[in-house]
Structures are given as structure tokens and as C-alpha cells.
C-alpha positions in Angstrom: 0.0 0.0 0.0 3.1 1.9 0.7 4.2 1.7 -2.3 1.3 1.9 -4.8 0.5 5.8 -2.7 4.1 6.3 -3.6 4.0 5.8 -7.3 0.9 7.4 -8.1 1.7 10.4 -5.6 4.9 11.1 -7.3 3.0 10.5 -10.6 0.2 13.3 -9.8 2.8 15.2 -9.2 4.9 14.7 -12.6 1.4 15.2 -14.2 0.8 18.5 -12.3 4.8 19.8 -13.6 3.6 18.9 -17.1 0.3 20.7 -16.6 1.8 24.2 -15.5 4.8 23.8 -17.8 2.4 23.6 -20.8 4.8 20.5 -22.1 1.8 19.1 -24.1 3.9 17.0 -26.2 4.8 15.0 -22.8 1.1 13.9 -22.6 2.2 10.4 -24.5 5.4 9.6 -22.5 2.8 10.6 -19.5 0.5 8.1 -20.4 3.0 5.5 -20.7 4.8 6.3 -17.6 1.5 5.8 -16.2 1.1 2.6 -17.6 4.4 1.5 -15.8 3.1 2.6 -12.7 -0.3 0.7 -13.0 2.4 -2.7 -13.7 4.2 -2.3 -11.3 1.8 -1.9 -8.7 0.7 -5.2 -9.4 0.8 -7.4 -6.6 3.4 -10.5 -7.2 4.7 -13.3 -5.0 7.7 -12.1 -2.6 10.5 -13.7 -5.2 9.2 -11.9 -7.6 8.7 -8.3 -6.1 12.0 -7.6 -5.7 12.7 -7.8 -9.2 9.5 -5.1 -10.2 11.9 -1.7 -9.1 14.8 -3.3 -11.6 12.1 -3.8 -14.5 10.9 -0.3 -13.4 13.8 1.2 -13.2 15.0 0.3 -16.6 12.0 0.7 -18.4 11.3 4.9 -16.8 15.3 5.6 -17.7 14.7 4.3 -21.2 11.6 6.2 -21.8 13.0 9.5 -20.0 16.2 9.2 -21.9 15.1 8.5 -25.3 12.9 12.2 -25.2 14.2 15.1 -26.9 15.0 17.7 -25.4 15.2 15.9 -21.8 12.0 15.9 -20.2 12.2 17.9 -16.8 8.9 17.0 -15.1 9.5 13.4 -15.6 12.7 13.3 -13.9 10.9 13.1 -10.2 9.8 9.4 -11.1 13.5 8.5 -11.7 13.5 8.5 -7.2 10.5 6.0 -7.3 12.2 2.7 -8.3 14.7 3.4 -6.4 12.8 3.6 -3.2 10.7 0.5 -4.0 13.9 -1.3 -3.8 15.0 -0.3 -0.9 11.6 -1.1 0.8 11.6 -4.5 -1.0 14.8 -5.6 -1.6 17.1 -3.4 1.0 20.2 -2.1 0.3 22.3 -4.1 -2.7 18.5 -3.6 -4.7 19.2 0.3 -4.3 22.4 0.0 -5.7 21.8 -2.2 -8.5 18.2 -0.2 -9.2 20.0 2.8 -10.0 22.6 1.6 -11.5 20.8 -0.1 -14.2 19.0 3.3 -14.5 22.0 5.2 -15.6 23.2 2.4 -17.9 19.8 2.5 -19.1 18.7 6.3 -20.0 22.7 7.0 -21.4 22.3 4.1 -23.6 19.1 5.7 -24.8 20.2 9.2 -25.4 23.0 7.4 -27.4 20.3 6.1 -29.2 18.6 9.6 -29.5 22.2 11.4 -30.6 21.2 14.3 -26.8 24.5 12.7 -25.1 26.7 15.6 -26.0 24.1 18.0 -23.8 25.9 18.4 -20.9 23.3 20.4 -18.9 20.7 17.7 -19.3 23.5 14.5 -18.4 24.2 16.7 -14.8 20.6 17.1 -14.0 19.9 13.7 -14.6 22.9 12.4 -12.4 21.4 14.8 -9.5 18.2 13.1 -9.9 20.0 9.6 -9.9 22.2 10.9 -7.0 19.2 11.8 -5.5 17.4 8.5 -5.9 20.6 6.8 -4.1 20.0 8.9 -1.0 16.3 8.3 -0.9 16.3 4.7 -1.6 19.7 3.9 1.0 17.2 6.3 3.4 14.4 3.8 2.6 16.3 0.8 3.3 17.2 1.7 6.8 13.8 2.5 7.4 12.9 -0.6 6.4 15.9 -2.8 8.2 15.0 -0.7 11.4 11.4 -1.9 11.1 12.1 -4.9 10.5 14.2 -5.4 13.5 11.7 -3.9 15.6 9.0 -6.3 14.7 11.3 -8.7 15.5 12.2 -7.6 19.0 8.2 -6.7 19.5 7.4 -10.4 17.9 10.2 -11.9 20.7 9.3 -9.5 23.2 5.5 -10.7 23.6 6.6 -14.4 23.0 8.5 -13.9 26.3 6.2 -12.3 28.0 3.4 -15.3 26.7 5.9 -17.8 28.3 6.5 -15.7 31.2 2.6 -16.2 32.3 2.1 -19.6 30.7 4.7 -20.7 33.4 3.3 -18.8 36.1 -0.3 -20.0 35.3 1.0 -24.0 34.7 2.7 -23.8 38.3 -0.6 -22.6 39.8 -3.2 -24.9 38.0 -4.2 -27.9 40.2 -3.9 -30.4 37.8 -1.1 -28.6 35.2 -1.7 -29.3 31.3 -1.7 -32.8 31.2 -3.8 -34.2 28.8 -4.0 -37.8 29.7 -4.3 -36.6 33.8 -7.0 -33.8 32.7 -8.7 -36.4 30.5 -8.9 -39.1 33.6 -10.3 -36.6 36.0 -12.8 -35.4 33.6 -14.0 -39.0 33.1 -14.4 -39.5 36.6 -16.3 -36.5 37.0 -18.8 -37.7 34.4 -19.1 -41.0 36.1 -19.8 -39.5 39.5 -23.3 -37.6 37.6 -24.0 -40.4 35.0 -22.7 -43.7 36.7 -21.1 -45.9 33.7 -19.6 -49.2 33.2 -16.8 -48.1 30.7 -16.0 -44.2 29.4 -13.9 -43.3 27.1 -12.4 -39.4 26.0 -12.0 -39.7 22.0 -9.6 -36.3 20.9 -10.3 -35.1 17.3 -7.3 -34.7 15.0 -6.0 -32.5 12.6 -7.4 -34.7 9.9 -10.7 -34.8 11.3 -10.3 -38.5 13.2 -11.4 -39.1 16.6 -8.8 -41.3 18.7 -9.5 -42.6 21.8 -7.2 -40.6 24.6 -7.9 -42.8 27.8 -10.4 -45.0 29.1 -12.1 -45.6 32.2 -13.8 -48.6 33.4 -12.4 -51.4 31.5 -8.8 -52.8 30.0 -9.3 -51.8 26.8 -12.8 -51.0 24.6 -13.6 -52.4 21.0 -16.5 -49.2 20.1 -17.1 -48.8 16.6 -17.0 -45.3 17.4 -15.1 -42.8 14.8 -15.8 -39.4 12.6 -18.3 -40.8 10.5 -20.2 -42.9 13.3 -23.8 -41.4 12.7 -23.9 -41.0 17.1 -20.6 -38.7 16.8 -22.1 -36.9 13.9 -25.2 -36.1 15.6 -23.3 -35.3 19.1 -21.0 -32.8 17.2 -23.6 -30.9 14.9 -26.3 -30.1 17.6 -23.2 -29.7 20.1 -25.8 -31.7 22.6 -25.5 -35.4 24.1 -26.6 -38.3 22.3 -28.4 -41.0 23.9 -29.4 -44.0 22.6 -31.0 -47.8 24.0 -27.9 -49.9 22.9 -24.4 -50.6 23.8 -22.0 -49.5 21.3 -21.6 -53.0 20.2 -25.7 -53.3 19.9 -26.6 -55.6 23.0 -28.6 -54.5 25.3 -27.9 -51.6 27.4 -27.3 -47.8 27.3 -24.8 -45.7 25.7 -24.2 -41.8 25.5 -22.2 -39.5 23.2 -21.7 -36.2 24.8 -19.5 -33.5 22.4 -16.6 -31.9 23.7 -16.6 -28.2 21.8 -15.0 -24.6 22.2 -16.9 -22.4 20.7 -17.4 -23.3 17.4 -14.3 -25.8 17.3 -15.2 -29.3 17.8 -12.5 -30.8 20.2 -13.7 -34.6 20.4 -16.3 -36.8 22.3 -16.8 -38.6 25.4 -18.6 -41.9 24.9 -19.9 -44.1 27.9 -22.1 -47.1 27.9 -24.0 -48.9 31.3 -26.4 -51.5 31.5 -29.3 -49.3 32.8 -30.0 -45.5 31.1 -29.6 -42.2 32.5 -32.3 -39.8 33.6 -31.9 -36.5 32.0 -30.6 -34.8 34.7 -28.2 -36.9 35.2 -27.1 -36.3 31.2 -27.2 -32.8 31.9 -24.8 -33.2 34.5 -22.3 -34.8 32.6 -22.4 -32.5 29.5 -21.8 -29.1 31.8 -18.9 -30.9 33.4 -17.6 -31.3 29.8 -18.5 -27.9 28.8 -17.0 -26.6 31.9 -13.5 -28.8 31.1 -13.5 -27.9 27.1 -11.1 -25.1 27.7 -9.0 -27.0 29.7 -8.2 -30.1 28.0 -8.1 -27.3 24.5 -5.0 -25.3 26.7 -3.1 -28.9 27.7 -3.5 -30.1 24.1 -1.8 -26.3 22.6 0.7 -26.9 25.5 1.3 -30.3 24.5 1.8 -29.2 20.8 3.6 -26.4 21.7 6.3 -28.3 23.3 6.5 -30.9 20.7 7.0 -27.9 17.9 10.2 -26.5 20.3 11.8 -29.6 21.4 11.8 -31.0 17.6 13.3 -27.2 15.9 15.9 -28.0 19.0 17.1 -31.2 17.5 17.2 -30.2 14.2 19.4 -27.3 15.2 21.3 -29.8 17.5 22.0 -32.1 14.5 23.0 -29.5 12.5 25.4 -28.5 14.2 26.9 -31.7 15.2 26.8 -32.9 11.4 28.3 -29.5 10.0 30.5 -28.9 13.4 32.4 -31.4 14.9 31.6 -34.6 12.4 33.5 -32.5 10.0 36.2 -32.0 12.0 37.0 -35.8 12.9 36.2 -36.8 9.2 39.2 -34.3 8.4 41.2 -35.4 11.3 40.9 -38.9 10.0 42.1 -37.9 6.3 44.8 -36.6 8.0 45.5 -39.6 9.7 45.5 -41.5 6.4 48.0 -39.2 5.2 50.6 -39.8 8.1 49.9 -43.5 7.6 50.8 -43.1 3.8 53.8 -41.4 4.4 55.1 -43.1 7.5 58.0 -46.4 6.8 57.7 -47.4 10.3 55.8 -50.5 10.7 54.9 -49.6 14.7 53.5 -46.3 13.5 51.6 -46.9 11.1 50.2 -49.9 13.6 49.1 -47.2 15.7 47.6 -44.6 13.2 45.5 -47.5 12.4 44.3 -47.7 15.4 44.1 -44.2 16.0 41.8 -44.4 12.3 39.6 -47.1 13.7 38.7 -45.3 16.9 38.1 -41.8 14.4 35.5 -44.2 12.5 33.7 -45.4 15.6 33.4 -41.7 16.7 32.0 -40.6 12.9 29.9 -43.6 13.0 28.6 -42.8 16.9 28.2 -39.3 15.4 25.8 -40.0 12.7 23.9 -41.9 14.1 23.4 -39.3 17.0 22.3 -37.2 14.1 20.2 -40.0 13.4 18.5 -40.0 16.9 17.9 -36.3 16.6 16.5 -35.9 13.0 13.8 -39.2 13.8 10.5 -38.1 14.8 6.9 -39.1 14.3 4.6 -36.5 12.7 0.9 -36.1 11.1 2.2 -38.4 8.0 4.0 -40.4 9.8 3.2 -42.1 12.8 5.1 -44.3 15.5 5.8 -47.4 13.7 6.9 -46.1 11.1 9.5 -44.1 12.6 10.9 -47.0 14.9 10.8 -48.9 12.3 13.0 -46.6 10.3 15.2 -45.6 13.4 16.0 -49.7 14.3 16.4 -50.4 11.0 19.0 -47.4 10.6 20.6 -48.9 13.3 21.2 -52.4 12.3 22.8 -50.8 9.0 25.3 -48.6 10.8 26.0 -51.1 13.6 26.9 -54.8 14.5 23.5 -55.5 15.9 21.3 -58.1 14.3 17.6 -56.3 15.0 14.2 -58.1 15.3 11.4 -55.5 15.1 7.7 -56.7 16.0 4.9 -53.7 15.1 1.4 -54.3 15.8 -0.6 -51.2 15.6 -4.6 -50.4 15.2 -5.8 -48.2 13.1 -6.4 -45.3 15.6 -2.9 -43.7 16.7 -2.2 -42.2 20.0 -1.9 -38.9 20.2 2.1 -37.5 18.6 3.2 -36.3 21.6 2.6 -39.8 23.2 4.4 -41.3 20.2 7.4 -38.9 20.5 8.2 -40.0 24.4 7.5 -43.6 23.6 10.2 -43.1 20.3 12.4 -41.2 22.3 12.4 -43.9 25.0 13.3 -46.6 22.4 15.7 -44.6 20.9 18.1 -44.2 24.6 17.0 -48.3 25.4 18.5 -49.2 22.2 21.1 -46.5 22.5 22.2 -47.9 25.6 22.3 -51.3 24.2 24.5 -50.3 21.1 27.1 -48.5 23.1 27.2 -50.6 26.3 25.9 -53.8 26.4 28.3 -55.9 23.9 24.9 -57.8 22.4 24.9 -59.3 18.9 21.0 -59.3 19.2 18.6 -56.7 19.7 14.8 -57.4 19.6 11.9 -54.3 19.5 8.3 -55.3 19.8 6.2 -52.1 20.0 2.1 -52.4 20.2 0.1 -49.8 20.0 -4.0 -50.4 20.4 -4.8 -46.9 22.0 -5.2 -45.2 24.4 -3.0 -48.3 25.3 0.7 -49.4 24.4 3.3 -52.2 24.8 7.1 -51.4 24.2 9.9 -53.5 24.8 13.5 -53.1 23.9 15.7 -56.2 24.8 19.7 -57.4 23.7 21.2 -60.4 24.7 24.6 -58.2 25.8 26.1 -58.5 29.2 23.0 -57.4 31.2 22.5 -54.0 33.9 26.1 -53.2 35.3 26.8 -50.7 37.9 25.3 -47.5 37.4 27.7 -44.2 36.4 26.9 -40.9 39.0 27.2 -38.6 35.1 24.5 -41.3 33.6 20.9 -39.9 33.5 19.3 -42.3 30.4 17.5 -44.3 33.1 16.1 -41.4 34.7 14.8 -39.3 31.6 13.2 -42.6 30.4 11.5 -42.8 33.7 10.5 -39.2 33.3 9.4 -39.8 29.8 7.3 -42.6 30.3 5.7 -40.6 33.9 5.1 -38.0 31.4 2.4 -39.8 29.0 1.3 -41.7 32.4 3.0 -44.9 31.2 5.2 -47.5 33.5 8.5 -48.1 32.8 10.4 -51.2 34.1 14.2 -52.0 33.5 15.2 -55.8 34.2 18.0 -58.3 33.6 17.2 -60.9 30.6 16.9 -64.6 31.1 19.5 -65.5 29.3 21.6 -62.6 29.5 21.2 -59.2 28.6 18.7 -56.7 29.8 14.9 -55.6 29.1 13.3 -52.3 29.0 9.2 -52.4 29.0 7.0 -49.7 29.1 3.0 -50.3 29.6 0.7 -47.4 29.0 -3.2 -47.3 29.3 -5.0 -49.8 31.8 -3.4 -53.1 31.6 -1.4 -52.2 28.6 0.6 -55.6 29.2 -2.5 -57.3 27.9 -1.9 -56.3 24.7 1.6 -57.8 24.2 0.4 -61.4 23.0 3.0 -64.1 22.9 4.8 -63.0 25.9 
């Protein structure tokens, strides 16, 4: 908008010089700098803007220059492309901008035979100089505003974190979603008494996916998007009650919608041998009304958290990969070079050895990066990134790896399958760099809102702990996080076991053993 008031303003005025001048035979080269203003004020993709005060440039210094004798009230434009590159393009634009005008109007009063006026060449390299100054002026406008909406875009991030802390340490229950999700259910039961409840979450895609269950082990519900009870629940945002178990035996069941506003969040389904009254139904669905907001805050947390921790390992790979994996690759071509050179049996010995260990620490290296760069995400979900990661690892490493994946067709939520991968990820770590094994077998089952992993290598089993070792603890934390159990166990056999059970009797759902 700036820029379209700038070319027309400075165009009313070239029109308004013209006017008072009584130049009428600049009434065509008017009309076609006009034209050029009307182009160029045409709204284009950013990697094509900064290119529009070039073509602008070029084409006004051709016109202007190709007019005899040199037309005075068009000279004003000649500033115009020169600002629009400094608001578009910054500094090396203004430069090149007005550059390419001067190439561009001399080449055309070549053309026209009016380079030998001397008069007319200075005022034109005033109005050139001129456009420099402006459009450098312009460009540190523009790099000063953007650096202040930068600071101001930082400034109310911080203070945004500042009181999402301060409000997180003073809520109750905090912004888990599995631990708000649990109470909420058994807030429902204590108004509409159910056998089995269950909180289904609606995804990005549209899918609902149950979150956690109460009641029962585990619930077979034919219960997603298009079930014709969820529909109904959804669209009149009221409960849904119907005669039947889900299954359609005899019984009750209930479909109350979880919503914000006009956002549909998900559903909480229960089912009882006996129906409700509809007070009781009432009940319920204010409790959910009244816990919408909450569960919506712990789910933006949750993604929130995800979004930060994965740009951090990107960065983190990065800079190992372009940092210090460099560095020891270079170190080892080095090495190589010494060995070459070197006639002494015994030294070159020991630069072998020296190369070996510079392999094992590239090879530890990329497969750190490895660790960082996997991560599950709308497209791709849990298996398919252990599956990828183990498989990654049995490549780059001396482990033989058996991978077992069972998963349903609902997935748990991605921040659940992050701390489950990331727990996988330090149990097979651990087992790669410390326990000596030749084997390593993965089973991972997923049937939410419950979940079976097990990591297990048939190495030298659970030695002593070191005080600077913490991968025990931050899988404990990770698996307390989702509200899964973790257990760590010598191997019969040999070697050592890492299990972790999430949802209610999640341990059911590893079959075989």
C-alpha cells in the first residue's frame, strides 16, 4: 500500500509539472509512464517483487532518456524505483536499481544522438544521486522496522511464556492431557454412573482417537468421525443417547461432544447396563462444557512443546553434522596421510588404530544425528518411525535387529508417540554403546489409548550405574510424562529388558509374551 500511494503520488505530481509547464507534447510519454506505474503496482509473490523496481527502473530511464529535449517533469519518477527497492529488496537492490537506471537512460540518449548536452546529463545524475540517498534512506527504514518487529514479535513471546509458566505452576492439575482427561471421566461417572468411558480427541485430519479409558482394560466401540452418534453429538453440540451398547446388546450408551466455541474438540462416549435420567445427562455434559477449555490449553501446550523440542534437534543435528563430524572426518584424512607417508611398521600400527577409533566416533556421530532428525509427525506415525530408526541402526551397527509392530488403526496422540520413540531410541542406544549384544529385539504395540514397548539385547546385562548417567532417569521421566510405566530388568539369558506399559493393563496387549 506503501508503495502503490508512492508511485501514483509522485506521478500526480509529474502530471501536475507537465500541466503548469504547458509541455503538451509529454502527454504520450505521461500516459505510458503511467502505464508502468499501474504494472508495477501489481501485486506479485515475494521472489518476484524484488525484481518489479529493476524492470521499473529500466523501463522509466529508457523512456526518459530516449525524449528530446530531456523531459524535466518526468525526472521526479527516476527517485521512485529506487525507493521501491530499498523497501523490497534493502540495500544491494538500491544500488543495482539505480545503477541499471543510468546504464539505461545513457544508452538511450546514445540512441537519441542528446549525449553531448551536458546540462541535461548533470541534471539527470542529480536526480539519480538523489534517488541513491532516498532509496539507502528507505532501506534503513525498512531494516530498522524490521528489527523492531522482530524484537516486538520476541518481546510478547516472552512475556506469553512468562505467564504460561506462572499459570501452569498454579493450576491444580497442570496441562496434562492424559491426567486432565482421567479426571474429567471421573467427574462424568460421579453424575452419569457408567460401566466403561472413554475421551476420544479429534485430530487435525478430522479423526477421533481414543485418549484414555475408564472402566475397562481396553474398549472395542465402533466409534469414529463418521459414526452417525458422533455426527449427531457434534452438529447439535448436545448429548446423544441412545437404547444400545455400542456394540448393539442390550444396554445404554451416550455420546456427549466436547466443543469450544465453534471448534469441535472430540467426544466422550460411555455405555451402562441401565440408562440415565436426563438430569443426570445434563450433568455430565456441563462438566464437559466446563472442562473444554482445559483439555483445548493442555493439548496447545502439548503441541507447543512438541514444535520447540523438535526445531531444538534439528538445530542440534546440525550442528553436530556441520561442526564437529566434519572436523574428525578431516582429522581422519589426516591420519590416512601420516599412515601413507610413515615407513615405520609400529607407527603406522598405531595410526590405524588411531583411524579405527576416528571411525567409531563418525559412526557414533551419525547416528546421534540419526536419533535427533527421527520423529513421528501427522504423516508419519510411530511405527513407522521405529521402524525406520532400528532399522537405521542395524545398517550402521553390528547389531542383528528383530522389530515386532502391531498397531490399530487409531494412533495415540504425537506427543505420546514422540516420548514412547524417544524412549526406544536411549533403550537401544544404551544397548548399542554398552551392552556388547549381537541381538537386539523391538516389539512395539500400539491399540490406543494403550501401548506395549519393549526393547531387549542379549549383551552382558544391567552393570553398575555411572553418577554422570541420567538415560535411566529421563526414560522414567518420559514414560511418567504420558502416564505410562517403565520397568528395567536383567534378561533370562543374559542381557537386559526395557518395557513400558501405557493405558489400563497395557501388558494385555503384548500377546506371545
Amino acid at each position: 500500500m506503501l508503495l502503490l500511494g508512492l508511485r501514483f503520488g509522485v506521478l500526480a505530481l509529474v502530471a501536475a509539472l507537465v500541466a503548469l509547464r504547458g509541455e503538451d507534447h509529454l502527454h504520450v510519454p505521461l500516459s505510458i509512464l503511467a502505464v508502468i506505474a499501474v504494472i508495477a503496482s501489481i501485486p506479485l509473490p515475494r521472489r518476484y517483487a524484488r525484481f518489479v523496481p529493476l524492470a521499473e527502473g529500466v523501463a522509466v530511464s529508457i523512456l526518459i532518456g530516449q525524449i528530446a529535449p530531456l523531459p524535466e517533469p518526468l525526472l521526479p519518477y527516476l527517485v521512485v524505483p529506487a525507493i521501491a527497492a530499498g523497501l523490497t529488496a534493502e540495500v544491494p537492490a538500491v544500488v543495482i536499481t539505480t545503477g541499471l537506471m543510468f546504464l539505461g537512460v545513457t544508452a538511450a540518449r546514445i540512441s537519441a544522438g542528446t549525449l553531448s548536452d551536458r546540462s541535461a546529463s548533470l541534471l539527470i545524475l542529480q536526480w539519480l544521486t538523489l534517488a541513491v540517498a532516498v532509496g539507502l534512506l528507505a532501506s534503513w527504514v525498512r531494516i530498522g522496522q524490521r528489527r523492531a518487529e522482530t524484537h516486538a514479535s520476541y518481546a510478547d513471546a516472552h512475556e506469553l511464556l512468562l505467564r504460561l509458566r506462572g499459570i501452569t505452576r498454579a493450576l491444580p492439575t497442570g496441562l496434562d492431557e492424559v491426567s486432565l482427561a482421567q479426571q474429567l471421566l471421573a467427574n462424568v461417572r460421579d453424575s452419569a454412573d457408567f460401566r466403561v468411558g472413554a475421551l476420544y480427541t479429534r485430530t487435525e485430519s478430522g479423526a477421533v482417537v481414543p485418549l484414555t479409558v475408564l472402566g475397562d482394560d481396553r474398549i472395542d466401540w465402533p466409534i469414529d468421525a463418521q459414526a452417525p452418534a458422533v455426527m449427531r453429538a457434534l452438529s447439535s453440540r448436545s448429548p446423544v443417547v441412545t437404547g444400545s451398547t455400542f456394540a448393539g446388546n442390550a444396554g445404554a450408551s451416550a455420546v456427549f461432544p466436547v466443543t469450544l466455541g465453534q471448534r469441535q474438540l472430540g467426544v466422550v462416549a460411555i455405555e451402562n447396563e441401565d440408562g440415565w435420567d436426563r438430569a443426570s445427562i445434563r450433568s455430565a455434559q456441563a462438566l464437559i462444557d466446563d472442562t473444554a477449555l482445559r483439555m483445548d490449553t493442555a493439548s496447545l501446550f502439548s503441541e507447543v512443546r512438541a514444535l520447540a523440542t523438535v526445531e531444538e534437534r534439528r538445530r542440534v543435528a546440525r550442528e553436530i553434522h556441520d561442526g564437529i563430524a566434519q572436523d574428525i572426518a578431516s582429522l581422519g584424512y589426516a591420519v590416512d596421510d601420516l599412515a601413507a607417508r610413515s615407513t615405520d611398521p609400529e607407527t603406522r600400527a598405531d595410526l590405524g588404530r588411531v583411524r579405527n577409533e576416528l571411525t567409531r566416533m563418525v559412526t557414533e556421530l551419525r547416528l546421534s544425528i540419526f536419533d535427533l532428525r527421527s520423529d513421528v509427525a501427522p504423516a508419519t506415525g510411530l511405527g513407522a518411525a521405529l521402524s525406520s530408526y532400528v532399522r537405521g541402526v542395524g545398517t550402521d551397527s553390528e547389531l542383528t535387529v528383530h522389530l515386532v509392530l502391531d498397531e490399530s488403526n487409531t494412533r495415540l496422540s504425537i506427543e505420546t508417540e514422540s516420548e514412547i520413540l524417544r524412549i526406544a531410541q536411549e533403550a537401544v542406544t544404551n544397548a548399542r554403546k554398552h551392552s556388547q549384544a549381537r541381538n537386539l529385539w523391538v516389539t512395539c504395540r500400539v491399540d490406543p489409548p494403550r501401548a506395549f514397548l519393549r526393547i531387549a539385547d542379549d549383551g552382558k546385562g544391567l552393570g553398575k550405574g555411572r553418577s554422570d548417567s541420567y538415560g535411566m532417569e529421563i526414560m522414567r521421566e518420559r514414560a511418567t510424562r504420558i502416564g505410562g510405566d517403565l520397568s528395567i530388568r536383567q534378561r533370562v539369558g543374559g542381557g537386559t529388558v526395557v518395557e513400558v506399559v501405557l493405558g489400563p493393563n497395557g501388558a494385555m496387549i503384548h500377546r506371545g509374551g
